[in-house]
N, C-alpha and C positions, 0 to 999 in steps of 0.2 A: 504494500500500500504506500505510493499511488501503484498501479498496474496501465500496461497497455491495453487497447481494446482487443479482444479473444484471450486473453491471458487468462490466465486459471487463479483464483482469489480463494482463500480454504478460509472460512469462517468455524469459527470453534468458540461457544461459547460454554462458561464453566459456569455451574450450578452450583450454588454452594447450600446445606441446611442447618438452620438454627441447631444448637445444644447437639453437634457435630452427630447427628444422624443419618443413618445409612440411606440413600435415595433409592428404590425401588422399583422406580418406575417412572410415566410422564415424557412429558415430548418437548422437544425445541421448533416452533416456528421462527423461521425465517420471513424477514420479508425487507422489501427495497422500497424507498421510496428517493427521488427524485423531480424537486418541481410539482405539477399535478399528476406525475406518473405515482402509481404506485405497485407495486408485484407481488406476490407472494412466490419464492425465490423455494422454496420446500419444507416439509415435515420432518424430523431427524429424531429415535427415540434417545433419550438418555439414558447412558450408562451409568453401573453400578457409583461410580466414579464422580459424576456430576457433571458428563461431556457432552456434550451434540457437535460433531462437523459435518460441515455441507462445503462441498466443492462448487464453485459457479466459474463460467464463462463467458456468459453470453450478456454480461451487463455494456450497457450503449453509454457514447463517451458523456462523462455528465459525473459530478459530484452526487452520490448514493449515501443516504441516510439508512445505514442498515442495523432492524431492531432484531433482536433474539429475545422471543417469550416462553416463557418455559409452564407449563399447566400441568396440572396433578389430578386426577379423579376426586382423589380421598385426601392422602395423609398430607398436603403439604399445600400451600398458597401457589398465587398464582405471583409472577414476577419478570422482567423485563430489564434489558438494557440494549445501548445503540453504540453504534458507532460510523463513522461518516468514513468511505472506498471510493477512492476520484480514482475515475477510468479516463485516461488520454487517450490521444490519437494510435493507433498503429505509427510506428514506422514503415518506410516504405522503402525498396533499391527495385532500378527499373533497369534492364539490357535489351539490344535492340538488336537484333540480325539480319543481313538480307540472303535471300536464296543464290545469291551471287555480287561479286563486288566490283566486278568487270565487264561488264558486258557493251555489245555494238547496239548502235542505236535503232530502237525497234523492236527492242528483246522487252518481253516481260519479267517484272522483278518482283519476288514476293517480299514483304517485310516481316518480321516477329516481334512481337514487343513480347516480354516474358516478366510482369511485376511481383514482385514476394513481399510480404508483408513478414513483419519483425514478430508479431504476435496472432495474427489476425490472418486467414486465408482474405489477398486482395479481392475487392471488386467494385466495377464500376466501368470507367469506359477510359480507352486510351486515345489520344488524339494525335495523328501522324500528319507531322507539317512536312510538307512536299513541292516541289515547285509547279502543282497544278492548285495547290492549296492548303487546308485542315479538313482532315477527315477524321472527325469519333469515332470508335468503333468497342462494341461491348465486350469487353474481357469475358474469358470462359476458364473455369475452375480447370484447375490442372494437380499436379501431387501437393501432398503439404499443405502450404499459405500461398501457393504460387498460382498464378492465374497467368494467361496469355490474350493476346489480339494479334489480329494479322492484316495485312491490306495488300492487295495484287494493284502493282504500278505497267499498267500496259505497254507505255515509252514514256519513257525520260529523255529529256534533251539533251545534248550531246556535250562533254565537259565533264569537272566535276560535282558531282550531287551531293549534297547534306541533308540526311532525313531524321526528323525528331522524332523522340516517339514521349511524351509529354503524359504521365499519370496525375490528375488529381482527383481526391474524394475526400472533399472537405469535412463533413461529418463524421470520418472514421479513421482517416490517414491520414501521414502529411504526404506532399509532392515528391517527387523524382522525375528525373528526365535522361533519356540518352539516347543517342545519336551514332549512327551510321556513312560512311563516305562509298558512294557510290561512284566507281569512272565508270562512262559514256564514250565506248568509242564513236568518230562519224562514220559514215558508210561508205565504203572507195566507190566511186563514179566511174564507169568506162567511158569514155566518149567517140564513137569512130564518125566519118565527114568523107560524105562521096559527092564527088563534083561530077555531073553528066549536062553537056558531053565534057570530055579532060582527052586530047586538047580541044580547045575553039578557039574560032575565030575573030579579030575584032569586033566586037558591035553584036557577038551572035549572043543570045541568051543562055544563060547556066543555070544549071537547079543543084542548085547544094542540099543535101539532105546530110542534119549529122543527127544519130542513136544518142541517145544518155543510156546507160545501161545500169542499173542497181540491184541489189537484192532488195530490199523491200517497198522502195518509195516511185511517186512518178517526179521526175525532174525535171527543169525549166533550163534552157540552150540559149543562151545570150549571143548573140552575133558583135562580132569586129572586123572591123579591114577594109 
């Protein structure tokens, strides 16, 4: 105490009885309250001893006012006490992968964002800044605390590329961010140029035809001379 958010908090409250008598029996309630929330967090019986523990996890980020009441059938009163459990953020670490980090221009690239939470399985949504823009995209549970997203980049422009991959989930985590460098080869052009007729005569007309040839794109032939 404090803990992170998904962190494991063990409440144990100790029972104690007047003119040091043996406890027998009787329960400990749990319960949380925060703000206008309030929970009942579980039932736990007491032991011989005067124990109740209760494990929790799932308390949301927020100063918790947590009471332990302890009730008796028969031999013993009823009784109470609290104490206050501030749940933080998660930590957060974000890495970023592309399914390649070379490629010619025209090639599709996949990206991975992979976030892990310090205490907390991530989730929420990642946003990948790209030079076509930001795209969010909703993270999916993966082992542990780790979550992933992914985004398919169909072409990228030619150079090199820097892609983010930007985690926030204010309510639970804090931020992380990280980044991938992609090279963009261009794409070799053929060019070939047939002059008909080759020779001619002054004054006669020529038809120049020239090819651009590429592998994936259609190309534009500027003329000089």
């Amino acid at each position: 105490n404090p803990v992170g958010r998904g962190e494991a908090v063990v409440l144990r409250a100790q029972v104690a009885a007047a003119y040091a008598r043996a406890l027998d029996a009787g329960a400990g309630v749990f319960t949380a309250r925060s703000g206008a929330t309030t929970r009942t967090l579980g039932t736990v019986a007491v032991d011989g001893s005067g124990v109740a523990t209760l494990s929790v996890s799932d308390l949301a980020v927020a100063a918790w006012t947590v009471k332990a009441a302890y009730s008796h059938v028969v031999n013993f009163n009823s009784s109470s006490a609290t104490t206050v459990v501030s749940v933080g953020k998660s930590a957060s670490t974000t890495t970023v992968a592309a399914s390649s980090n070379h490629v010619s221009y025209g090639t599709a690239v996949r990206v991975t964002a992979t976030v892990t939470g310090a205490t907390a399985r991530a989730s929420g949504t990642v946003s990948f800044v790209h030079p076509g823009g930001i795209t969010p995209v909703t993270l999916t549970a993966g082992a542990g605390n780790t979550a992933t997203a992914s985004l398919n980049l169909p072409s990228l422009p030619s150079g090199s590329r820097t892609i983010q991959a930007m985690f926030g989930e204010p309510a639970a985590f804090t931020g992380s961010l990280a980044s991938t460098t992609i090279t963009v080869d261009p794409v070799p052009v053929t060019v070939s140029l047939v002059v008909s007729p080759n020779p001619a005569s002054r004054g006669q007309t020529v038809t120049l035809t020239a090819t651009a040839t590429s592998s994936c794109c259609r190309r534009t032939v500027g003329w000089s001379g």
